[in-house]
C-alpha positions as CSV (number, residue, x, y, z in Angstrom):
1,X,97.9,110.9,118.8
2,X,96.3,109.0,116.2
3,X,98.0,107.7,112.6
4,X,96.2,108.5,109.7
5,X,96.0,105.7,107.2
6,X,97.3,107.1,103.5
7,X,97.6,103.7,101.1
8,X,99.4,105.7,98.2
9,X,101.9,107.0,100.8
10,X,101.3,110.8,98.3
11,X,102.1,113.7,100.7
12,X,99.4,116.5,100.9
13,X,101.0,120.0,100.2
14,X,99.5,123.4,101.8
15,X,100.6,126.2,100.1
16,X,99.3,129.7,101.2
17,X,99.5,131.9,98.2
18,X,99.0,135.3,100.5
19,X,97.0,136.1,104.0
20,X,100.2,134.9,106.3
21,X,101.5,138.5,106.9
22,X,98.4,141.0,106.6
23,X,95.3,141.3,107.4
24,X,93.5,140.2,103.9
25,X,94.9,138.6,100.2
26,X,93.7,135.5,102.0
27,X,93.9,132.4,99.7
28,X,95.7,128.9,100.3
29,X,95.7,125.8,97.4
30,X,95.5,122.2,98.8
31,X,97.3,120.0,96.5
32,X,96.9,115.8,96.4
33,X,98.6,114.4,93.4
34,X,96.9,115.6,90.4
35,X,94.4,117.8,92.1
36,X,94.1,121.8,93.9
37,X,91.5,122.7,95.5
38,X,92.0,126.6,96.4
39,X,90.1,127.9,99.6
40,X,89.7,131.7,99.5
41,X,90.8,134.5,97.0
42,X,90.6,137.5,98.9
43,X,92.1,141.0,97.9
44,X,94.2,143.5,100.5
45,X,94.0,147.5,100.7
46,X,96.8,149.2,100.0
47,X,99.5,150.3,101.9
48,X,99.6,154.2,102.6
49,X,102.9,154.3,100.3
50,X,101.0,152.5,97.4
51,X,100.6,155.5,96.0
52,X,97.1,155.7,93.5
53,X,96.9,151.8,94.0
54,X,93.2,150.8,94.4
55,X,93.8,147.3,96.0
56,X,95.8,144.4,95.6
57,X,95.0,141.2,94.5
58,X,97.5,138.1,94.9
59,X,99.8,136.5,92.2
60,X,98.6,133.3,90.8
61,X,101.6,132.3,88.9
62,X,101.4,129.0,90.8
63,X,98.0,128.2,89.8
64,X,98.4,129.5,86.2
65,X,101.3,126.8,86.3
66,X,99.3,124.2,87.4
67,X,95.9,124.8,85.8
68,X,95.0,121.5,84.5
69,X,95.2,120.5,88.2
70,X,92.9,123.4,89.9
71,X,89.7,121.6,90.2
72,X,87.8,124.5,92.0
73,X,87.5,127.6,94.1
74,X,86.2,126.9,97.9
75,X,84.8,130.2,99.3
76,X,84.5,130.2,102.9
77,X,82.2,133.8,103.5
78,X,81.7,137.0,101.6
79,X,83.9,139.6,102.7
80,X,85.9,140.7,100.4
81,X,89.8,139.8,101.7
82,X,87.9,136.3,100.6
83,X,86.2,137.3,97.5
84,X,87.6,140.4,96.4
85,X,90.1,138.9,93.5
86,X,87.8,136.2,92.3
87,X,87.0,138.1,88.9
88,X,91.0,139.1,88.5
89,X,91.9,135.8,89.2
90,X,89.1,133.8,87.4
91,X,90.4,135.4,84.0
92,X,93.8,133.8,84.2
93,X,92.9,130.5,86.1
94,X,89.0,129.6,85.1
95,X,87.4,126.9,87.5
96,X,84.1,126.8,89.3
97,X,83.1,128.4,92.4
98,X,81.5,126.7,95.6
99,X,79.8,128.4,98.6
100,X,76.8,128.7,100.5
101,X,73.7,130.8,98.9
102,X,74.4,134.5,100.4
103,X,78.1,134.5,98.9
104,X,77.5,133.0,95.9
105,X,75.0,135.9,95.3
106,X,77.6,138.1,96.5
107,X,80.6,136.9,93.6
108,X,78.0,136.8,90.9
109,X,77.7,140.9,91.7
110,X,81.5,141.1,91.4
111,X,80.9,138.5,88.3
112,X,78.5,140.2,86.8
113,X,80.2,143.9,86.6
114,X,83.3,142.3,85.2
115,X,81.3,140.4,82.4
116,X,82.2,136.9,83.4
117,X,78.9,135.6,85.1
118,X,78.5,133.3,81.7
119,X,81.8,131.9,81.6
120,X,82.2,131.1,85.0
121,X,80.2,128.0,87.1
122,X,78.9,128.6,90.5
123,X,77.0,125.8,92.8
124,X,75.4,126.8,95.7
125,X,76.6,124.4,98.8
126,X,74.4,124.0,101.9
127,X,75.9,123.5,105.6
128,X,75.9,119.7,106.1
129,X,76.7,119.5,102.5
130,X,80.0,117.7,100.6
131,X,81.1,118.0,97.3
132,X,84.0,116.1,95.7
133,X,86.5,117.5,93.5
134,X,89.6,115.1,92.0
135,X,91.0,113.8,95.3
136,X,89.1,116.0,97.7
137,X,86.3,115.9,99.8
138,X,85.2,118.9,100.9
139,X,82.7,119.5,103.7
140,X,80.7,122.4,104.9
141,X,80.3,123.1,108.1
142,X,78.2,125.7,110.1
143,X,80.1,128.7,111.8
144,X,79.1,132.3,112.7
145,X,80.8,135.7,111.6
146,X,79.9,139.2,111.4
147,X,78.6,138.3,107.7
148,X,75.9,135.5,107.3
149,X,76.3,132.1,105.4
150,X,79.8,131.9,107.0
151,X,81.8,128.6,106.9
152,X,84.4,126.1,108.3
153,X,85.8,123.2,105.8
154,X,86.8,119.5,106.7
155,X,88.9,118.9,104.1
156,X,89.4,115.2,103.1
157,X,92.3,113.7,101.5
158,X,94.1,110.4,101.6
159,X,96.9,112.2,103.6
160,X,94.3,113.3,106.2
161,X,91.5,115.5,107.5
162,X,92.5,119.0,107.5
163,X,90.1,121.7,109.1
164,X,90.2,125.3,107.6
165,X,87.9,127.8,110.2
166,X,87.8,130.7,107.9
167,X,87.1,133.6,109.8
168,X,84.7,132.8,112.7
169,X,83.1,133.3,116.0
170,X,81.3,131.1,118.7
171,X,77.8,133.2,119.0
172,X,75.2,130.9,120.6
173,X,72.5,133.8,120.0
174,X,73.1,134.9,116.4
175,X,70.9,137.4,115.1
176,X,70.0,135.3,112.2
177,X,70.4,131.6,111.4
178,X,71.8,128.9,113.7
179,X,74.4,128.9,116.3
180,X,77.9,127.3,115.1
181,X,78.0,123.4,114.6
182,X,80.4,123.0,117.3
183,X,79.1,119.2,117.8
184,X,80.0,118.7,114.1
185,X,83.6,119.8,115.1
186,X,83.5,117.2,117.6
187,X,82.6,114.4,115.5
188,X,85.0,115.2,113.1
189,X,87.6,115.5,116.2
190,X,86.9,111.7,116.9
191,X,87.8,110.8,113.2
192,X,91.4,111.8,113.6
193,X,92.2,115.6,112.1
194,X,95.4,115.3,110.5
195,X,95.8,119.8,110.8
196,X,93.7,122.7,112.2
197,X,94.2,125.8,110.4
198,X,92.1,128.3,112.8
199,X,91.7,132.0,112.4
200,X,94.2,134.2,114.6
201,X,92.8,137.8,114.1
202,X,91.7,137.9,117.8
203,X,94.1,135.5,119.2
204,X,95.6,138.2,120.9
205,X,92.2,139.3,123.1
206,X,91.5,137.4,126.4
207,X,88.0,135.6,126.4
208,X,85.2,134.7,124.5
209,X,83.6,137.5,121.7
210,X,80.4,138.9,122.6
211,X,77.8,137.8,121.1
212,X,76.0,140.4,118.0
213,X,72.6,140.3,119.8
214,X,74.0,142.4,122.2
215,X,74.4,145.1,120.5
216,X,70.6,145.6,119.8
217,X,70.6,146.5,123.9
218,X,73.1,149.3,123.0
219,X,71.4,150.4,119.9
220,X,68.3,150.6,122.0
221,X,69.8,152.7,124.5
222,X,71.5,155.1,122.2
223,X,68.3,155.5,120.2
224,X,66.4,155.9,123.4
225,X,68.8,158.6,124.5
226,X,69.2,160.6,121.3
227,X,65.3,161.6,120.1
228,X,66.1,165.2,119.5
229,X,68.3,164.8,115.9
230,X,69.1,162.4,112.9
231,X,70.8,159.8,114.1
232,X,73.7,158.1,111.1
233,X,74.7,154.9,111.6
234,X,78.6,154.0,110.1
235,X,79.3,150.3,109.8
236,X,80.6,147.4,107.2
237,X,78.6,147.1,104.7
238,X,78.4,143.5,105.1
239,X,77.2,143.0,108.2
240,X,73.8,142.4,107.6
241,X,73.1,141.5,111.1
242,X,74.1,144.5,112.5
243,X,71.7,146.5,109.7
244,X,68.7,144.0,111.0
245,X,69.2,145.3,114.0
246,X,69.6,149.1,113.3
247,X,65.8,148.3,111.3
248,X,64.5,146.5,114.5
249,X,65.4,149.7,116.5
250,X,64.3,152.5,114.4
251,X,60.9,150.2,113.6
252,X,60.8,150.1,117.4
253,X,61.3,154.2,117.9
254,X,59.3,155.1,114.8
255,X,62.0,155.9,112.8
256,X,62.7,155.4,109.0
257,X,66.4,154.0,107.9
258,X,67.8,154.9,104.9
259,X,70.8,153.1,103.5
260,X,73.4,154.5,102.0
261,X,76.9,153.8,100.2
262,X,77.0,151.7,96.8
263,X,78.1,148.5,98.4
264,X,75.8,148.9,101.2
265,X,73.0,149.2,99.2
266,X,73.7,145.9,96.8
267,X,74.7,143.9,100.2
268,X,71.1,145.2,102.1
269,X,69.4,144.4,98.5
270,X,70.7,140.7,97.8
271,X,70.0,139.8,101.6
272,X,66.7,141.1,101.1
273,X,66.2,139.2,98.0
274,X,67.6,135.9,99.1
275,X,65.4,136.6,103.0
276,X,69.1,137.0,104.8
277,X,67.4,140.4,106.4
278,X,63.7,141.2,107.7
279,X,62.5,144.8,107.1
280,X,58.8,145.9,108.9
281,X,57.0,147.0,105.5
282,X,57.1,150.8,104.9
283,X,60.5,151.0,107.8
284,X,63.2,151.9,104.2
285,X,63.1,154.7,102.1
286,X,64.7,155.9,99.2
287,X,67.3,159.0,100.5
288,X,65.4,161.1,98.0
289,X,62.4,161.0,100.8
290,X,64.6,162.1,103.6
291,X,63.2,165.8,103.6
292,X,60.0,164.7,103.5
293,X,60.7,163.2,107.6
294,X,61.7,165.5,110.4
295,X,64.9,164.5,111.9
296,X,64.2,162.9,114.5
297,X,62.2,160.1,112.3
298,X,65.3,159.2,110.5
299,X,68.1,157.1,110.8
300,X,71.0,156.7,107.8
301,X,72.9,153.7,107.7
302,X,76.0,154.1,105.7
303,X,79.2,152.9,104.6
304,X,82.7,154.7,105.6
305,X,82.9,153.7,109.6
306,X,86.9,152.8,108.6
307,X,87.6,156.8,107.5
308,X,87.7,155.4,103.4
309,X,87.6,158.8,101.5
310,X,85.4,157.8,99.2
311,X,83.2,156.2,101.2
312,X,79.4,158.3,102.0
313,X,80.2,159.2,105.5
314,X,83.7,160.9,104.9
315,X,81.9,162.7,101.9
316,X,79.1,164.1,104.6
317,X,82.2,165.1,106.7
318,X,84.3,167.0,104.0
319,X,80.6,168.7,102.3
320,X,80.9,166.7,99.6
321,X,78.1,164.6,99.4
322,X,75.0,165.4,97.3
323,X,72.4,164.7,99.4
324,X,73.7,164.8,103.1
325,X,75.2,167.9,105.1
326,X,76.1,167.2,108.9
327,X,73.8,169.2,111.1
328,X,74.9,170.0,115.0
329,X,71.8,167.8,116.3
330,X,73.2,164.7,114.5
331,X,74.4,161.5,116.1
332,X,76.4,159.3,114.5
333,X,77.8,155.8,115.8
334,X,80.3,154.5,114.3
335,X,79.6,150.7,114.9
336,X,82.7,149.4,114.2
337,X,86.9,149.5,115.0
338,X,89.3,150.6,112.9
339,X,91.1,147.6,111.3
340,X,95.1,148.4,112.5
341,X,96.1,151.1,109.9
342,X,93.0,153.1,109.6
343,X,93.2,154.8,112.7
344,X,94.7,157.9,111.6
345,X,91.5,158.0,109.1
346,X,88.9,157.4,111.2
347,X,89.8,159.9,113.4
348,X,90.3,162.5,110.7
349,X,86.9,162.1,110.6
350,X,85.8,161.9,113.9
351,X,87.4,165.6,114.0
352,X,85.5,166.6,111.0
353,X,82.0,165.1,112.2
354,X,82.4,167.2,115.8
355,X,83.4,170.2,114.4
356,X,80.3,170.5,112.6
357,X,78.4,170.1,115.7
358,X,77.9,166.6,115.6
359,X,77.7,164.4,118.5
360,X,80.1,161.4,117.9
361,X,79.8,158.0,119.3
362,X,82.3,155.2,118.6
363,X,82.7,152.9,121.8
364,X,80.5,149.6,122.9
365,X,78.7,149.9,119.7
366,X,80.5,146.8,118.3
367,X,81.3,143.2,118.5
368,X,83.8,141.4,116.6
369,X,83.2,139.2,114.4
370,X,86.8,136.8,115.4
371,X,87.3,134.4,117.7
372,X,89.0,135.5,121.1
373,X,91.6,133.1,122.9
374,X,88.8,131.0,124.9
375,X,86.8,130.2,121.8
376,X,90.3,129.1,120.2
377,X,90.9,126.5,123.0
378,X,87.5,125.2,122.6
379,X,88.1,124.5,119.0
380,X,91.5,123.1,119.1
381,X,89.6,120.7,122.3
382,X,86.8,119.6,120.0
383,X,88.9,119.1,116.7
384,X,92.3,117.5,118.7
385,X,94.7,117.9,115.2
386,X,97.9,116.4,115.1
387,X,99.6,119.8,113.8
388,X,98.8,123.1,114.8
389,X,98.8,125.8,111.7
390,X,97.6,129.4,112.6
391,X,96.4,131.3,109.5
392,X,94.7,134.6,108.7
393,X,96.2,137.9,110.6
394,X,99.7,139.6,110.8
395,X,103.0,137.8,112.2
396,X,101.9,138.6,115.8
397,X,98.3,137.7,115.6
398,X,99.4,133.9,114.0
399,X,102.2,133.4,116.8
400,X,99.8,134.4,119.9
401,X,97.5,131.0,118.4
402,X,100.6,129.6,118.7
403,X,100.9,130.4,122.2
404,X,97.6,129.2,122.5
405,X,98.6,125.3,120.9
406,X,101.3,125.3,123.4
407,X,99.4,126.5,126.4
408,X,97.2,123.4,125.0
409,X,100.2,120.9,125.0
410,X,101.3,121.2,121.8
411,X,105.1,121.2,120.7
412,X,107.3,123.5,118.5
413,X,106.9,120.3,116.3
414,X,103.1,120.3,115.9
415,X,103.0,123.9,115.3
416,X,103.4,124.7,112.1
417,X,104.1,129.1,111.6
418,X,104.3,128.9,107.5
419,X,104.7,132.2,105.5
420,X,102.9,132.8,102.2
421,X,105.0,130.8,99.0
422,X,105.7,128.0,101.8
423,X,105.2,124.2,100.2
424,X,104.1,122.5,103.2
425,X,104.0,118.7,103.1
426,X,101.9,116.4,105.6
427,X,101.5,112.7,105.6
428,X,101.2,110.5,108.4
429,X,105.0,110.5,108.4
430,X,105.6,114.0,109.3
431,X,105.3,117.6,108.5
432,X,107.9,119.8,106.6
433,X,108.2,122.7,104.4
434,X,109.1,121.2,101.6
435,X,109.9,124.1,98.7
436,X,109.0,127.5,97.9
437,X,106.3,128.9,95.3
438,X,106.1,132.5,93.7
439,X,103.7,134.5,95.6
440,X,103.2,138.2,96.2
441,X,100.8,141.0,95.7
442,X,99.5,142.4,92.1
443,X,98.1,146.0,92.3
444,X,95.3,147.1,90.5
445,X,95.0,150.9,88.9
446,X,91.9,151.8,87.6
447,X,91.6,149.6,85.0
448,X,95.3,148.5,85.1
449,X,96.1,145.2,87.0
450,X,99.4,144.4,87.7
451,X,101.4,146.8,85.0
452,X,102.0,149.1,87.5
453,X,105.2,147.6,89.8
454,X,107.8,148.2,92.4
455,X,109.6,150.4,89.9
456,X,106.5,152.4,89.5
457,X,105.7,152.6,92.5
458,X,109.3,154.1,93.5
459,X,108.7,156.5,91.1
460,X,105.6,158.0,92.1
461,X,106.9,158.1,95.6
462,X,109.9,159.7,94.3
463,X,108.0,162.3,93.0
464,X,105.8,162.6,95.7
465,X,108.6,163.5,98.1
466,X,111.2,165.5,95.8
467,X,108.9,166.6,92.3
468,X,109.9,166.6,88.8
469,X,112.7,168.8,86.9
470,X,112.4,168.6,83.1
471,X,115.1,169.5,80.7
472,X,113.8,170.9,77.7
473,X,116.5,170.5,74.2
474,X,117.0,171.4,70.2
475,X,119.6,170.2,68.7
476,X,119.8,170.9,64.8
477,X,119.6,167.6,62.6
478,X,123.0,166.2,61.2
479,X,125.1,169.3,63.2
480,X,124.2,168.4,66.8
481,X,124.3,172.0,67.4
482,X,122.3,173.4,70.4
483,X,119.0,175.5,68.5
484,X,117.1,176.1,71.8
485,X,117.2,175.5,75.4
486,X,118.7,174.0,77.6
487,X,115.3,175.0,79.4
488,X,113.7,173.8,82.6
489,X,109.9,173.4,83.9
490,X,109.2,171.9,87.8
491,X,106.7,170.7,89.1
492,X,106.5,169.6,92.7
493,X,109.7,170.8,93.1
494,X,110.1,174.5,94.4
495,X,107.9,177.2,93.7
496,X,109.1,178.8,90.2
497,X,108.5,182.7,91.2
498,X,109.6,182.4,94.5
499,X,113.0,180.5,93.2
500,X,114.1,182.2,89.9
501,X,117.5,182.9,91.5
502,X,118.0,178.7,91.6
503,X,116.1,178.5,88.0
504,X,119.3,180.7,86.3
505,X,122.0,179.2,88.3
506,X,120.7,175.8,87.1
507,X,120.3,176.6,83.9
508,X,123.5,178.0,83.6
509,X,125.4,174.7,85.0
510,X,123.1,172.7,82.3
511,X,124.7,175.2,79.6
512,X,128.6,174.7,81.0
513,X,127.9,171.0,80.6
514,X,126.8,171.3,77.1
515,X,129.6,173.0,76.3
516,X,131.9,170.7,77.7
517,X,129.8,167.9,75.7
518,X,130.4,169.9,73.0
519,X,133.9,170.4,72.9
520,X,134.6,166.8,73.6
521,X,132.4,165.9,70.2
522,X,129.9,163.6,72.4
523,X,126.6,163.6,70.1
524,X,125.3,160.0,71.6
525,X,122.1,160.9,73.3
526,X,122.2,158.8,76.0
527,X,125.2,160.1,77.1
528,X,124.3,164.0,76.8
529,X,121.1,162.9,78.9
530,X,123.1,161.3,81.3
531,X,125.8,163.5,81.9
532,X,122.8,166.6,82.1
533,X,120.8,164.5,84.8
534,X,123.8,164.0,87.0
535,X,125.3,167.5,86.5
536,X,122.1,168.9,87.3
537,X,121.1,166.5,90.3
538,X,124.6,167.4,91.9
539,X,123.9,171.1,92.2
540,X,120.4,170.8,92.9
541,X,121.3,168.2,96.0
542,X,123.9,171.2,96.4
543,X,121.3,174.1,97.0
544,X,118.3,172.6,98.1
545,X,119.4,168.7,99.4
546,X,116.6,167.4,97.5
547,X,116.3,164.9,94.6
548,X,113.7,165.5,92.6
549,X,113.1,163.4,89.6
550,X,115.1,164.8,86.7
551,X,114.0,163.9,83.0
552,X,116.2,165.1,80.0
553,X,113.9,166.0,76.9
554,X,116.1,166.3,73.5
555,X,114.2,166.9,70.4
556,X,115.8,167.2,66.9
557,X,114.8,169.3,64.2
């Protein structure tokens, strides 16, 4: 092993601020002395008991902390468990934005509709390509992922060399651009790398990944067989590559492509503005020009191949989309796999799609866009770190890398499984976790971020499972006496005409407590509330053994 030279004898501190226990929230600060750089800021989709949550973005309490020290956001590629929070984020902790072309001209979309593309600094950084911010070097380097303009980091410090993957792939044929940089890993290998912090989400899958020209042979195929109908297309909306080729196949079979799907549609434009994506002139049209082509002249690519309800193709399923109804001579590919947690979704839809007569094809038409265990090995044998940190993916996903490092040689002591709020320290001395930061996930409500809680969120699952019982009361002003009421409205709760028997009987214990309130001379509100909810949730957990969410009313007049 080599020693890595640090003159100030500073420690460098890793601290993954989310992305250590999910799929997505993926963002990490590097910290030397005075300086944080922060690679990543990523949001995650909610959890099928977030009830109404849109997504969830990560706390930055850290970084709002140490703001005079945040030198810069380091975006590694444009998905969006790596972009997603930027505008959230950049209106508590403000500080310029570096990536290559495609995914700066992805933020400045997400900039733009939150009104902070003039108060925010971008630079566009080119693979090959260093900047320096406070006591960081940070280098670009060349990989390949299911999105284009993806990237690895060297980042340089006085502690040491620390790689950072991002999310990647070894494809030596990629559909556009160059194949990854590996000899770059290499010669930063023979400088003496300090940590590797690889990607794990297909650390689990024997192999190499295929590469994404192969799919075009499978699109070919399933074009070639299925000339008698529309054929719809469901994939990310970010995979430009696997678009191109969808274009190069319908061009091929004389087909037009329409794209639909909001985020689609802005991806497909921007890579068509900045050349990411070739399109044969007069091969898109508007969905508006659909009728005007027989069916078997059109292909639709849309969003929705992970069974999101809003997205276009569950609206086709459920006949709710404006423009699109599922005919029996469709086709329709889903090009992608569900993302663990959406399989319940997707096949909803599946259902829905065949029972309309469609014919539904979802194997072999994808590739990943994450490494498998071979490519792994070939990293960690071109970059030979000293310590061995597994990053983005659940529990299982980090520790079968860590498998992987051990497999390789390395020990429990070079391998280094962190969990988000972790402080880890590295110097040529050691490596140790060295403190704990605040970290967790915010959740965003429509336009709410972060006001709706654990508390909230207990409540609406409370009310999901057991309803609402409101008590409605009038007491008289000065006397306390009972005008009107005790009365009670459900919702969610039992069917009112079917349960009028369990109405009276509950509004008759509400009265006997009253009374006994009464004769006791207890006017304090709180207490009457109190002593109604729990008289009443007794009997009701009684009748029906159900707790529904009981909420006193008691006006005065």
């Amino acid at each position: 092993m080599k020693k890595y030279k640090n003159a100030s004898g500073s420690r460098l501190k890793i601290i993954a601020l989310g992305g250590l226990e999910q799929i997505g929230l993926n963002i990490t600060a590097f910290e030397y002395e005075d300086s944080i750089i922060v690679v990543d800021c990523g949001i995650a989709f909610p959890e099928d008991d977030m009830l109404g949550i849109d997504l969830c973005i990560p706390d930055v309490t850290y970084l709002k902390e140490n703001i005079d020290k945040v030198k810069g956001f380091i975006i590694t590629h444009g998905h969006e468990d790596h972009i997603g929070a930027l505008p959230y984020v950049l209106k508590e902790v403000n500080a310029p934005i570096y990536s290559t072309k495609l995914t700066i001209a992805l933020i400045e979309h997400k900039l733009e509709e939150h009104g902070l593309l003039d108060s925010v600094r971008r630079k566009v950084v080119k693979h090959g390509q260093s900047i320096n911010l406070g006591q960081f070097r940070i280098e670009f380097i060349k990989t390949n992922h299911s999105i284009a303009d993806a990237s690895a980091l060297a980042i340089y410090s006085p502690a040491g060399i620390v790689v950072h993957t991002g999310d990647f792939k070894v494809d030596y044929t990629p559909v556009f651009g160059d194949a990854i940089d590996l000899q770059r890993f290499g010669e930063i290998g023979k400088k003496g790398v300090l940590a590797l912090m690889c990607d794990s989400t297909n650390a689990e899958r024997e192999g190499f990944t295929k590469s994404e020209r192969t799919i075009g042979a499978v699109f070919d195929g399933l074009f070639d067989t299925h000339r008698k109908g529309r054929i719809i297309i469901a994939t990310f909306a970010s995979n430009v590559d696997r678009v191109q080729q969808i274009i190069n196949t319908a061009y091929k079979y004389g087909r037009k492509v329409i794209v639909e799907g909001r985020s689609m549609v802005n991806i497909i434009n921007t890579a068509q503005e900045l050349g990411y994506i070739r399109i044969p002139e007069n091969t898109l049209i508007d969905i508006d020009r659909m009728k005007d082509y027989p069916d078997t002249q059109v292909v639709l690519v849309t969003t929705g191949s992970q069974g999101e309800s809003m997205a276009a193709l569950s609206r086709m399923a459920m006949n709710m989309h404006k423009k699109v109804s599922i005919k029996p001579n469709d086709t329709i590919i889903f090009s992608s796999t569900p993302i663990p947690g959406n399989e319940k979704s997707v096949s909803r839809i599946i259902n829905e799609l065949e029972s309309k007569g469609a014919d539904v094809i979802f194997q072999d038409a994808h590739v990943s866009g994450h490494a498998c265990r071979e490519e792994i090995k070939l990293v960690y044998s071109l970059v030979k770190p000293r310590y061995s940190i597994p990053v983005h993916g659940e529990y299982r996903h980090r520790h079968a890398q860590a498998h992987i490092a051990e497999e390789l040689g390395y020990d429990h002591e070079h391998i280094l499984m962190i969990h988000s709020g972790d402080v880890l320290e590295l110097s040529d001395e050691g490596a140790h976790v060295a403190g704990h930061v605040h970290t967790g996930a915010v959740f965003v409500d429509g336009l709410g971020v972060g006001d709706v809680g654990n508390v909230v969120l207990r409540d609406r699952q409370h009310l999901a499972e057991d309803g609402i019982v409101i008590i409605v009361l009038t007491l008289e002003k000065g006397t306390g006496q009972v005008l009107a009421g005790p009365d009670i409205i459900s919702r969610g709760f039992v069917y009112v005409r079917e349960s009028d028997a369990l109405l009276e009987d509950s509004t008759e214990v509400l009265e006997e407590s009253l009374d006994s309130l009464i004769e006791r001379g207890i006017s304090d509100w709180g207490r009457i509330k109190n002593t109604l909810k729990d008289d009443l949730s007794d009997y009701l957990w009684k009748k029906t053994k159900r707790r529904p969410m009981i909420l006193p009313i008691i006006m005065e007049v």
